[in-house]
C-alpha positions as CSV (number, residue, x, y, z in Angstrom):
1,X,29.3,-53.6,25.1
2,X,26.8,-50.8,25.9
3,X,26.6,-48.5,29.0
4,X,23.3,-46.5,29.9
5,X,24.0,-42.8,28.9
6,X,22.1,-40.1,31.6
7,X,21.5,-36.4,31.7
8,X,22.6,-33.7,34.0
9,X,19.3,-34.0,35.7
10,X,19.5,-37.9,36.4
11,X,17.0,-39.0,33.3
12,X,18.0,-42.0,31.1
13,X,19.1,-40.3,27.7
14,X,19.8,-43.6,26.0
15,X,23.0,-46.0,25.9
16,X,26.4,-45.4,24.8
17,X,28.9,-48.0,23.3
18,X,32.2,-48.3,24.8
19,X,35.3,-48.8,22.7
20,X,36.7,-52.0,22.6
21,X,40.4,-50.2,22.7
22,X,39.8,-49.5,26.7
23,X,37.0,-52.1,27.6
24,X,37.6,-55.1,25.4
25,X,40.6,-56.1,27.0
26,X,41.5,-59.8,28.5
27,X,41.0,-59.5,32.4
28,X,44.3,-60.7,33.4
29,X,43.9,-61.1,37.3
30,X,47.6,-61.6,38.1
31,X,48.6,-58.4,35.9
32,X,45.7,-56.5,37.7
33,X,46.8,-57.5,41.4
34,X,50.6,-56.7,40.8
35,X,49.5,-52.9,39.5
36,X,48.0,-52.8,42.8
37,X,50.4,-54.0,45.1
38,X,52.7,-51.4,43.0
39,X,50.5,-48.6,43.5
40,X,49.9,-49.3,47.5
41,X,53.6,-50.1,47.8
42,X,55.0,-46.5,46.4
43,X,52.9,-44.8,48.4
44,X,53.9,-46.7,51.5
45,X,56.0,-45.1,53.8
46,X,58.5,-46.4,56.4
47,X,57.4,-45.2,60.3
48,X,58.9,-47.9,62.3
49,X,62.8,-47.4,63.1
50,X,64.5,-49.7,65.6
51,X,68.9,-49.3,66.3
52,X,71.6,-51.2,65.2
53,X,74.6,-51.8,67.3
54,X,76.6,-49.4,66.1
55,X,73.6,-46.5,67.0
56,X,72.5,-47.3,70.7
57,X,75.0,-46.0,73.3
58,X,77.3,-47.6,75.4
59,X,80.8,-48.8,75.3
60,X,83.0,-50.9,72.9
61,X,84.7,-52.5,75.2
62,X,84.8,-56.7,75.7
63,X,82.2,-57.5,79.0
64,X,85.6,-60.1,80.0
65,X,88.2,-61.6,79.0
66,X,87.8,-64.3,76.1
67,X,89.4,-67.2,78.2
68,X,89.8,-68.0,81.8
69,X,86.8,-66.4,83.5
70,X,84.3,-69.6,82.6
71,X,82.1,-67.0,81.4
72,X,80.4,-66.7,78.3
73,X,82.6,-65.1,75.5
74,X,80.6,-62.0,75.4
75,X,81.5,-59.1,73.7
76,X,80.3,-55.3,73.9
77,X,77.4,-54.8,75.4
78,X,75.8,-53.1,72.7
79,X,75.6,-56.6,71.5
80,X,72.1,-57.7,70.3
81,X,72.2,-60.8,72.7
82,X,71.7,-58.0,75.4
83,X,69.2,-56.0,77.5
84,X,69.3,-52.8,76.0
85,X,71.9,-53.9,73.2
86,X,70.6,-52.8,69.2
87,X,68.4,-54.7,67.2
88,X,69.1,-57.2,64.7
89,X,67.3,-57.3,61.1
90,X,64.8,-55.1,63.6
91,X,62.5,-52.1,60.8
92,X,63.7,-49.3,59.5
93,X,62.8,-45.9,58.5
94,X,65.1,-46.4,55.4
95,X,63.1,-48.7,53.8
96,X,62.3,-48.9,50.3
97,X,58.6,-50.3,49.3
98,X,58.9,-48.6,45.8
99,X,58.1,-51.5,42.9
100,X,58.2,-50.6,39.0
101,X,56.3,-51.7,35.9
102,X,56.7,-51.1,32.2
103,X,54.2,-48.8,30.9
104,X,52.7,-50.8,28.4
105,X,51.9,-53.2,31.9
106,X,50.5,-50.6,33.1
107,X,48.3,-49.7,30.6
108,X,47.5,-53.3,30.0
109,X,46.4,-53.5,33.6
110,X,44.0,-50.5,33.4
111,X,42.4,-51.8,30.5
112,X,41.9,-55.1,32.1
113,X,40.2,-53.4,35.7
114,X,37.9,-51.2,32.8
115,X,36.4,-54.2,31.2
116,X,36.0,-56.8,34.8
117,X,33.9,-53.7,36.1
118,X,32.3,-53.0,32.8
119,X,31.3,-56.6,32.4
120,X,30.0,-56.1,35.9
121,X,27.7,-53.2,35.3
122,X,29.5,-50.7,37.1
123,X,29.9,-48.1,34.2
124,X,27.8,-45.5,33.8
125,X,27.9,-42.4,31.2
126,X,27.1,-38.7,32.4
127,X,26.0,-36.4,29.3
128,X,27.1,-33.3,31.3
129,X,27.2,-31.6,34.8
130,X,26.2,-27.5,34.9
131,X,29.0,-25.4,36.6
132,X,26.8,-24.4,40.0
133,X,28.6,-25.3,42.5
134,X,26.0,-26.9,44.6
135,X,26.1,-30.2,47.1
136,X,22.3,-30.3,47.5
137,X,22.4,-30.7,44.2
138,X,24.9,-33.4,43.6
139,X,23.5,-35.3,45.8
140,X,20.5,-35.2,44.3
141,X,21.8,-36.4,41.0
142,X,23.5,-39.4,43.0
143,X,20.1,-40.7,44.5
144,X,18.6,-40.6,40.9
145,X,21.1,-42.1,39.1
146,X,21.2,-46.2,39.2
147,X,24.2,-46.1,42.4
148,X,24.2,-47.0,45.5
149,X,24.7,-44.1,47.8
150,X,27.5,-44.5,50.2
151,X,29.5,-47.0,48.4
152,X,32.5,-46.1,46.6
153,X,31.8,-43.9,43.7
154,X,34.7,-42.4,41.2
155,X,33.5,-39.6,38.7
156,X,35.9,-39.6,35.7
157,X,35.9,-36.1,33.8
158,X,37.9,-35.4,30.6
159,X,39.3,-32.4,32.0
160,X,39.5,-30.2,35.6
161,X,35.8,-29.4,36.4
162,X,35.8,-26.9,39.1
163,X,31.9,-27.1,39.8
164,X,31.9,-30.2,40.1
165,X,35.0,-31.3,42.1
166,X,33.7,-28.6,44.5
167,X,30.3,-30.1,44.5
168,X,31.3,-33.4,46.1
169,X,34.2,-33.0,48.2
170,X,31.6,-33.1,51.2
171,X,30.0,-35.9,49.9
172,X,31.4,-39.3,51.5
173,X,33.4,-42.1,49.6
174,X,32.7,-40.0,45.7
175,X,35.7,-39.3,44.4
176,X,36.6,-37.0,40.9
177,X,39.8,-37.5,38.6
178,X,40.7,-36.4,35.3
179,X,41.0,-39.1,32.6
180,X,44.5,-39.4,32.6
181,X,44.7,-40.0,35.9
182,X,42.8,-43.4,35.9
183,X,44.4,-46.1,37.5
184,X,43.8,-49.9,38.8
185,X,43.5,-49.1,42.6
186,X,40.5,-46.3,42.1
187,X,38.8,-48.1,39.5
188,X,38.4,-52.1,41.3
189,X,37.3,-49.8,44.7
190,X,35.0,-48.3,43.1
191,X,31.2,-49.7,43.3
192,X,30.1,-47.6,39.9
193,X,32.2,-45.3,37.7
194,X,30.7,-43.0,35.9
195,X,32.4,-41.5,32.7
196,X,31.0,-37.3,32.3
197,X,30.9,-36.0,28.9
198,X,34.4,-37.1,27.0
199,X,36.5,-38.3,29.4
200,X,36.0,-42.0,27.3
201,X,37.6,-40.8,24.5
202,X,40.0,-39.0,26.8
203,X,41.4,-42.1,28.3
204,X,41.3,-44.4,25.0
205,X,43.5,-41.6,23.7
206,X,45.9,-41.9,26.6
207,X,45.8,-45.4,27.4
208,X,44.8,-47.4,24.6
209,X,47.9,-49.1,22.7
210,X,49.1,-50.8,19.4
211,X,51.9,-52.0,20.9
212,X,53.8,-54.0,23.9
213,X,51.2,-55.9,25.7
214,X,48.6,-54.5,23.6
215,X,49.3,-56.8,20.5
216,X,49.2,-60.5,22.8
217,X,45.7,-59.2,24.4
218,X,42.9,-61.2,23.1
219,X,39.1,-59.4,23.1
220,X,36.6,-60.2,25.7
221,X,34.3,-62.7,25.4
């Protein structure tokens, strides 16, 4: 699978193959949507908070007497059955939304999100990108490269790029992470990706694997 390869000032320098190691994955679906739920669910965090019983004031004591008033056998009034009582099974700020998956799932995931959007066309490959720090600029480059400006667009760099990062932080919905950072949530937003210099051979040396998951995948067809 080939990916057009463009130049710092937006020309078409010719194509570039991408490694079946990171983009010649099966696109397993299932695998794919539980990385996400994972990722969305550790970063969740637990606002609402209602009491128990034993946290909202008022006294212990039995309403009446358990027999011989023809009342209801009622107990404290800090009883959930109450106005004012705590709240049964109600949210709490205690909550834990954290989730875990082996890292060879992980990585298997990842691989499968590169190749559904590289079979989609969303991959693009950026030769280099000068170190002025410039958003006139950048945005410049965006309108000549082949995306669509103001849809999601994730600029993957082998390593910290200060000019650039600085470039397009006023720039709506274009985001910039390292290689190693990749992940399945950023990269299925994302309405083009565009790989800058060596971050592909970046990420196949940190996610691509011989092992685990790796060894049932089958290549794409």
């Amino acid at each position: 699978m080939k990916i057009d390869l463009y130049s710092a000032t937006g020309t078409k320098k010719g194509s570039l193959e991408l490694p079946e190691a990171l983009f010649g994955a099966r696109v397993n679906m299932d695998l794919m949507h539980q990385m996400v739920l994972l990722q969305q669910g550790n970063r969740r965090r637990a606002v609402a908070h209602v009491k128990t019983r034993g946290e909202v004031r008022g006294s212990t004591k039995k309403v009446s007497p358990q027999k011989g008033t023809g009342r209801a056998r009622r107990g404290p009034i800090r009883s959930p059955l109450l106005k004012g009582g705590g709240k049964a099974f109600g949210p709490r700020s205690d909550a834990n939304f954290t989730r875990n998956m082996p890292k060879a799932m992980r990585h298997a995931a990842l691989r499968s999100c590169l190749t559904a959007q590289a079979k989609k066309g969303a991959i693009l490959g950026l030769e280099n990108y000068p170190e002025t720090i410039k958003t006139k600029a950048f945005h410049g480059l965006l309108q000549k490269l082949p995306v669509q400006v103001g849809r999601r667009i994730l600029f993957v760099l082998p390593e910290k790029h200060n000019a650039l990062w600085m470039s397009s932080r006023n720039v709506p919905r274009v985001k910039v992470i390292t290689a190693a950072y990749l992940n399945p949530e950023d990269v299925l937003l994302s309405k083009s990706i565009i790989f800058v210099g060596d971050a592909i051979e970046r990420a196949v040396k940190v996610f691509s694997s011989h092992h685990g998951l790796k060894s049932r995948e089958t290549p794409a067809k």
